[in-house]
KOLKOLDREN-241805 format. One line per field, with one value per residue (C-alpha): residue number from 1; residue in three letters; chain; x, z, y. Coordinates in Angstrom, 1 decimal. Example, Ala and Ser with C-alpha at 12.3 -4.5 7.8 and 13.67 -1.06 7.14 Angstrom:
// residues 2
num = c(1	2)
residuo = c(ala	ser)
cadena = c(A	A)
px = c(12.3	13.7)
pz = c(7.8	7.1)
py = c(-4.5	-1.1)
***
This chain:
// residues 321
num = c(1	2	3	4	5	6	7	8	9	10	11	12	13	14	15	16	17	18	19	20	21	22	23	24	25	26	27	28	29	30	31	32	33	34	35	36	37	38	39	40	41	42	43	44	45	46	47	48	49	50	51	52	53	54	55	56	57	58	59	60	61	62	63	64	65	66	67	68	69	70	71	72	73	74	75	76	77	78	79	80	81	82	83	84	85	86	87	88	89	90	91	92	93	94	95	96	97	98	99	100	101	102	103	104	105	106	107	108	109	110	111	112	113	114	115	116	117	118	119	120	121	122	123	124	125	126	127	128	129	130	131	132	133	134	135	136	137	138	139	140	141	142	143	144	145	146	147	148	149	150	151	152	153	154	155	156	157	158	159	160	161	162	163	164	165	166	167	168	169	170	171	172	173	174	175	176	177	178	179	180	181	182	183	184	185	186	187	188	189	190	191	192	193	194	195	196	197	198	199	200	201	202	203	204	205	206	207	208	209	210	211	212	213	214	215	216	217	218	219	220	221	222	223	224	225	226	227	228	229	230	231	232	233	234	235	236	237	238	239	240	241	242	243	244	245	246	247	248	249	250	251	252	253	254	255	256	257	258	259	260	261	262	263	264	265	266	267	268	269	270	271	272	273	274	275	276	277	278	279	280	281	282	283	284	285	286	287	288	289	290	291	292	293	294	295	296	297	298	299	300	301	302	303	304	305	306	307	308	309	310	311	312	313	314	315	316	317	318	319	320	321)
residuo = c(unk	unk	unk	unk	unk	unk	unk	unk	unk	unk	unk	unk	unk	unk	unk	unk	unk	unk	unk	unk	unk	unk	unk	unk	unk	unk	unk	unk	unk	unk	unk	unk	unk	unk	unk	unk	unk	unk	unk	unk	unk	unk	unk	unk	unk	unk	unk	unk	unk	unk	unk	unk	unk	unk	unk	unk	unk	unk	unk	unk	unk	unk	unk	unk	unk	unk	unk	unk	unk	unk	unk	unk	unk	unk	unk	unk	unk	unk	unk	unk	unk	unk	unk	unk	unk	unk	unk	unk	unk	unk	unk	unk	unk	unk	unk	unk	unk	unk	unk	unk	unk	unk	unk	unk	unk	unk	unk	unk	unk	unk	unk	unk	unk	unk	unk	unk	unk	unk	unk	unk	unk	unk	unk	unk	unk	unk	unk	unk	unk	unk	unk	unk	unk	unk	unk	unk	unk	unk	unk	unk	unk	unk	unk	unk	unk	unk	unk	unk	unk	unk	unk	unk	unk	unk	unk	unk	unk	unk	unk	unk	unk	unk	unk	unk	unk	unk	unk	unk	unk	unk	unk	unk	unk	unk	unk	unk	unk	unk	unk	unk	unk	unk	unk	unk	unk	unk	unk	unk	unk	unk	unk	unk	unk	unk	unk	unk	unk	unk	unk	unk	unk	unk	unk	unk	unk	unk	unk	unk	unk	unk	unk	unk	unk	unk	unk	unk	unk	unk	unk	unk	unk	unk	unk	unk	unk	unk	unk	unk	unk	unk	unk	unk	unk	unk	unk	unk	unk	unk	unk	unk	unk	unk	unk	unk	unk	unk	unk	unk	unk	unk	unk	unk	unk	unk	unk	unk	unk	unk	unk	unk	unk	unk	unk	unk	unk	unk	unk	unk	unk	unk	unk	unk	unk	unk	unk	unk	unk	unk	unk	unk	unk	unk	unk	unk	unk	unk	unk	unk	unk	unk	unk	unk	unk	unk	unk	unk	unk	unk	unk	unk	unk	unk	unk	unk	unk	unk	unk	unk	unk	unk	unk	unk	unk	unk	unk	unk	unk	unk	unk	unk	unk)
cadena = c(A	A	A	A	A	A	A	A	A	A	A	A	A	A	A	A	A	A	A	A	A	A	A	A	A	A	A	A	A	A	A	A	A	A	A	A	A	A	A	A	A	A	A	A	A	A	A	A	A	A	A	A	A	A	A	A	A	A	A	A	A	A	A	A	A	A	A	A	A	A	A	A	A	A	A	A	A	A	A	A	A	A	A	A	A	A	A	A	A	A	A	A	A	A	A	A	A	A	A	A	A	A	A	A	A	A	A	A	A	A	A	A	A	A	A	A	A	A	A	A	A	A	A	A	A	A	A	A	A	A	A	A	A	A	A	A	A	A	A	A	A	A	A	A	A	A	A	A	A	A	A	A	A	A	A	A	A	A	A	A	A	A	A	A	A	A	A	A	A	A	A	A	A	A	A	A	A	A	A	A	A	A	A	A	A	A	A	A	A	A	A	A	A	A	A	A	A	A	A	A	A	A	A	A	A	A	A	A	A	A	A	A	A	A	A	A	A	A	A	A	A	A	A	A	A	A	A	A	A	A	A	A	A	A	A	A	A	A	A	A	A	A	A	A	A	A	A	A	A	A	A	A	A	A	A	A	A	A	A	A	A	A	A	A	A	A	A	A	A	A	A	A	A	A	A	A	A	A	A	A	A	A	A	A	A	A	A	A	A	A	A	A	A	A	A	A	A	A	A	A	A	A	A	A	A	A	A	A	A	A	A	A	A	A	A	A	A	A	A	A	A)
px = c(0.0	1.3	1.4	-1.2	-3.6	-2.9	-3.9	-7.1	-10.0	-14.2	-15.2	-19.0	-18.1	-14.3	-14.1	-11.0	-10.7	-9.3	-8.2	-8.4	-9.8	-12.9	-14.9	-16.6	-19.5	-20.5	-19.3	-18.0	-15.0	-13.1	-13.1	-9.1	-7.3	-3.5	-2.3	-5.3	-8.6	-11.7	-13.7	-16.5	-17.0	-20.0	-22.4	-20.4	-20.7	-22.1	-19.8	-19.3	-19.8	-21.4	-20.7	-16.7	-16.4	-17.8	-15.4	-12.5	-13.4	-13.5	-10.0	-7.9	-5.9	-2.8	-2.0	1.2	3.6	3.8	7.2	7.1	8.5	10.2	13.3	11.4	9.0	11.7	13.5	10.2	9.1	12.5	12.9	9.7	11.1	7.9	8.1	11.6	10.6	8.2	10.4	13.4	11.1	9.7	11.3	12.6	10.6	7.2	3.5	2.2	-1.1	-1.9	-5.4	-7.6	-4.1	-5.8	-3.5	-0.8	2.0	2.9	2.3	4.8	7.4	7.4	7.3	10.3	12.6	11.6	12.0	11.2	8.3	4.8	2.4	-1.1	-2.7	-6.5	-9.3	-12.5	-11.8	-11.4	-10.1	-7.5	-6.7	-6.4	-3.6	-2.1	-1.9	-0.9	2.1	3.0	3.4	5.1	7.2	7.3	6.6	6.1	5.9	2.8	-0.8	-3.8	-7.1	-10.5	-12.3	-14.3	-12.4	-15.1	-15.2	-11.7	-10.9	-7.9	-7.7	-7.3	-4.2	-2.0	0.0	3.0	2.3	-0.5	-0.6	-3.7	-3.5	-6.2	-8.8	-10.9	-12.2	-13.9	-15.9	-19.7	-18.4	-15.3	-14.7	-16.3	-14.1	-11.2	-12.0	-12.4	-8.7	-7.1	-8.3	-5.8	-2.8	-0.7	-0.5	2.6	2.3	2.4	-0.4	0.2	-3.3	-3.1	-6.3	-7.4	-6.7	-9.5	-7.2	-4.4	-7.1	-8.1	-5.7	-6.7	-10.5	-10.2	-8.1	-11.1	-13.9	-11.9	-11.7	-15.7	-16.1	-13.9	-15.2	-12.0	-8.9	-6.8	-3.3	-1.0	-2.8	-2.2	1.8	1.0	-0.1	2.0	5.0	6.6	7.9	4.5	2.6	-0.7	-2.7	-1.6	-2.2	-6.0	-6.2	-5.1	-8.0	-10.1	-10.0	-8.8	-11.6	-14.2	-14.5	-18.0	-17.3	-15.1	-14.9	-12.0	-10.9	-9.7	-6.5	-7.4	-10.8	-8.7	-6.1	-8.9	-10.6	-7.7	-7.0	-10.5	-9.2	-6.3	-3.6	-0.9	0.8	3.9	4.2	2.2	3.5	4.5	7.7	8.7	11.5	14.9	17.6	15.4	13.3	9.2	8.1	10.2	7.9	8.2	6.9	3.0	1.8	-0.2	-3.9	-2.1	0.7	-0.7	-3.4	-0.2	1.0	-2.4	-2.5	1.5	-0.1	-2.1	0.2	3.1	4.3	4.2	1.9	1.7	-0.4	-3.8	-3.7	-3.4	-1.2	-0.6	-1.4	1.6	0.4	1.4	-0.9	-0.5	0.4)
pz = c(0.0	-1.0	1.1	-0.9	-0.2	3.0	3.0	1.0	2.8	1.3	1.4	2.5	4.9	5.7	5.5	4.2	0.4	-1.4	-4.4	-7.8	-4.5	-4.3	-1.0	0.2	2.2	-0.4	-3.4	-4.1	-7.4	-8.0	-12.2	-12.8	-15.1	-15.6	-12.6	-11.1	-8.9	-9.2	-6.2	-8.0	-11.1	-13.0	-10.4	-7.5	-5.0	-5.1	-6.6	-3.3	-3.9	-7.8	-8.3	-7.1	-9.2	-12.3	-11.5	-11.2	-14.2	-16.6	-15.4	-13.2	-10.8	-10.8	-14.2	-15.8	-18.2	-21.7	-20.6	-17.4	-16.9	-13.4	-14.1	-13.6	-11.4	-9.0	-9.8	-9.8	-6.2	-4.9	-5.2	-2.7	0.7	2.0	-0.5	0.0	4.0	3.9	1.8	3.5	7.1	5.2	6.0	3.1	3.5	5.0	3.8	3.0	1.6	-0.2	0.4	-2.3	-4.8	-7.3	-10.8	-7.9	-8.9	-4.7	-4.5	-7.5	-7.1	-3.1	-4.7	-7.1	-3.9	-1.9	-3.9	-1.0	-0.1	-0.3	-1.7	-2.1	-4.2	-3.7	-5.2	-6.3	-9.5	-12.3	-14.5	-12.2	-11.7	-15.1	-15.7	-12.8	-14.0	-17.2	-15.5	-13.7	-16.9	-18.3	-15.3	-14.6	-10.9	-9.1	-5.5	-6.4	-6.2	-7.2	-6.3	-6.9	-3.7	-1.8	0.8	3.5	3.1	1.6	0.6	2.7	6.4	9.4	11.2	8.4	7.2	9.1	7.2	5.8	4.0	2.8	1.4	-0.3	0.2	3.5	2.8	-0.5	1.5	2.8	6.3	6.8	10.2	9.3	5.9	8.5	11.1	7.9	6.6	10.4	11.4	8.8	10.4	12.5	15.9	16.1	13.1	11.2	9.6	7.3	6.8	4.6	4.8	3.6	6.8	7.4	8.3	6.1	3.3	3.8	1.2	-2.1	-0.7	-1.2	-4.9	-5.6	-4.8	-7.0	-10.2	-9.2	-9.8	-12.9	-14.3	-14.7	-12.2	-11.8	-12.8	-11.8	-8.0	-8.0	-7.5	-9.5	-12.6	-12.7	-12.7	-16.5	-16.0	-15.5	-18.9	-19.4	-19.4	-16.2	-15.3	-16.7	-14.0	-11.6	-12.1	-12.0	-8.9	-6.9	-8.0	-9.1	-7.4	-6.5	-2.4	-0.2	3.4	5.2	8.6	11.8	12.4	16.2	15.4	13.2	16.5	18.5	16.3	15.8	19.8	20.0	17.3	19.4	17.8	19.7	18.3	16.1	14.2	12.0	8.6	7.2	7.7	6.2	7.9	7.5	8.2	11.0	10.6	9.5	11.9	15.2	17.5	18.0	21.3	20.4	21.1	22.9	22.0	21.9	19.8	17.5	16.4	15.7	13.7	11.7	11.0	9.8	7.5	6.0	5.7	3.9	0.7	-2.5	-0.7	-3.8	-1.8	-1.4	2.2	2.3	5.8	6.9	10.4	11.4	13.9	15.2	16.5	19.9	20.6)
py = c(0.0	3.0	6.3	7.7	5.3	5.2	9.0	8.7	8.5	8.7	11.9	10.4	8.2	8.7	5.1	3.6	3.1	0.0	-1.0	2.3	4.2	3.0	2.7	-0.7	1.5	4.0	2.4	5.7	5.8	8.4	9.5	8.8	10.9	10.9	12.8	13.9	11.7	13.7	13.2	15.6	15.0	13.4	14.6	12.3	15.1	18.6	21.3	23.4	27.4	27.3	30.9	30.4	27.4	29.2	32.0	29.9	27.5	31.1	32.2	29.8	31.7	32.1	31.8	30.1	32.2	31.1	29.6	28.6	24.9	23.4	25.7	29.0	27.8	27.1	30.0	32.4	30.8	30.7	34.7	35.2	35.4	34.0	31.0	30.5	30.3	27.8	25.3	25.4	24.9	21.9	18.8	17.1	14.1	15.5	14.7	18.4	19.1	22.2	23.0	25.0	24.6	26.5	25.7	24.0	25.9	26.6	22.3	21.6	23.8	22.0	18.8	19.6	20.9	18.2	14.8	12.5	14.6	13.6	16.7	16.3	19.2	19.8	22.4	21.8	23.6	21.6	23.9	24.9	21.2	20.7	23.4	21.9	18.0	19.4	21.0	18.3	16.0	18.4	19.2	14.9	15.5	12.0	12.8	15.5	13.6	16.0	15.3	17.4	17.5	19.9	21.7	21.2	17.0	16.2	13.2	12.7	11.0	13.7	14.0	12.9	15.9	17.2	20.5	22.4	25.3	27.0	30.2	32.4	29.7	30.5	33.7	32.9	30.2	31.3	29.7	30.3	29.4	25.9	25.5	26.9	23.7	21.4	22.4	22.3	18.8	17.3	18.7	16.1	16.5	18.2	19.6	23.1	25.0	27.8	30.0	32.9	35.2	38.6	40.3	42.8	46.2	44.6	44.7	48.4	49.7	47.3	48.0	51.5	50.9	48.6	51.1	53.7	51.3	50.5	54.4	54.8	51.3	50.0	49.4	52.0	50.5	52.9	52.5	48.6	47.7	44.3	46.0	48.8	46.2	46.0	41.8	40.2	39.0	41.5	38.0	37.3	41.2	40.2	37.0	39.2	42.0	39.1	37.5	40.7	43.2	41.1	37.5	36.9	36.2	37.4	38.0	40.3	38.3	39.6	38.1	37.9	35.8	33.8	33.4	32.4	29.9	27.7	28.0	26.5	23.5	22.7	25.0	27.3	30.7	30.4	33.4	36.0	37.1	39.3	39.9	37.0	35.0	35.8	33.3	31.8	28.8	29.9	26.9	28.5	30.4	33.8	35.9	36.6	39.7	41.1	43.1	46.4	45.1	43.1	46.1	48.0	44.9	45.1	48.8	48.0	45.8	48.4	50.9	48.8	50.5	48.5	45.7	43.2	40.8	42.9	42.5	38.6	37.5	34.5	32.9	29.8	27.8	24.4	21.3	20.5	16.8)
***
């Protein structure tokens, strides 16, 4: 049995599945294409959020370059700080799951700088998916397993990844404290979650650039530091307007809600970002602040210069044992 089976688990019943993933209970069978188990299709299960699939199927996000093969993804990922963190805190032969891995460009390029890691992409896009198996053909990525699943009943077993990382996912789901509780109960006790969120001070700033392109009917480049940059394609500048100033749900979080509600799920403090880490590990923990301090933290957030993220932080915290 491989480790992949030994991760899967029936999104129904969350009873063990045998042999081409099929569950004994529900009868349940994953539609198999090259690269990718699709836990949705042909009317198996509900499409979860109808309106953020349809968005999503129109214009996957992000976007590959025309030329973008394992070389510059590794290169492209490597020059973020923040993505440069979170591999080298990875342990080289750790189960990580990316959860809501859009086009899984943040699950392949782990995949490629880890080969004894196991990384399990999941979305419920299928369009997104499909960019993503295609790259990983292309890319010839065996340690990266995609599957199409809905965030809130994954088809994965809980407590089985040492790290999770889900980033930009939460807040385009109606509940997202329940699609939060979903995502943290398959962290390992002992093990790391990485949720990124549109923080809802942080967001303030693209808010405001998104109520001016409302009143202009069109985005204001020279406002956004994404499109005023000269080195990104104009397609990917398109995906971009996209999701940031038109996706059809949203919700700005609090980060100290966000704090609280993994407490409640059995989760301790290990480190907001930004900053991203320097030459210390991303998984150490750092002091936590307190209410005073980490309002200031938020409001820093806002005002950042040349904040290419829209307001999306990051909350590290670890499973206690």
């Amino acid at each position: 049995m491989t480790l992949l089976t030994q991760l899967l688990r029936c999104p129904g019943c969350q009873g063990e599945l045998g042999p081409k993933a099929r569950c004994q209970a529900c009868d349940l069978v994953p539609e198999h294409t090259a690269g990718l188990l699709d836990f949705l299709g042909d009317g198996r299960r509900p499409v979860p959020h109808p309106e953020v699939n349809r968005f999503y199927e129109a214009r996957p996000f992000p976007g590959y370059g025309s030329g973008d093969d394992a070389s510059t993804l590794i290169d492209r990922c490597r020059a973020s700080p923040f993505l440069a963190g979170l591999d080298a805190a990875i342990p080289t032969d750790a189960t990580v799951l990316d959860a809501g891995c859009g086009t899984g460009q943040l699950a392949a390029f782990l995949a490629l700088s880890g080969s004894r890691r196991t990384v399990v992409g999941a979305d419920a896009c299928r369009a997104s998916l499909d960019l993503a198996r295609e790259f990983k053909g292309r890319a010839s990525i065996e340690n990266l397993q995609l599957l199409r699943g809905d965030l809130r009943s994954l088809p994965l077993a809980e407590g089985a990844f040492d790290v999770v990382n889900c980033r930009g996912v939460v807040h385009h789901n109606a509940d997202w404290k329940g699609a939060t509780r979903q995502v943290a109960r398959h962290v390992a006790p002992g093990g790391v979650l990485v949720l990124g969120f549109y923080e809802s001070i942080a967001r303030m700033p693209h808010r405001l650039r998104r109520g001016f392109g409302r009143a202009f009917k069109a985005p204001v480049r020279w406002l956004d530091p994404i499109l005023r940059r000269g080195d990104i394609e104009e397609e990917k500048k398109l995906t971009w307007i996209a999701d940031q100033y038109h996706h059809p749900l949203e919700w700005c979080l609090p980060f100290p809600a966000v704090v609280e509600l993994l407490g409640e799920c059995g989760f301790d403090w290990v480190r907001s970002i930004p900053p991203a880490p320097g030459n210390e590990n991303m998984f150490d923990t750092l002091p936590e602040p307190a209410g005073p301090g980490l309002f200031a933290r938020r409001v820093g957030w806002a005002l950042s210069l040349g904040d290419e993220d829209a307001g999306l932080v990051c909350y590290v915290a670890r499973r206690r044992r």
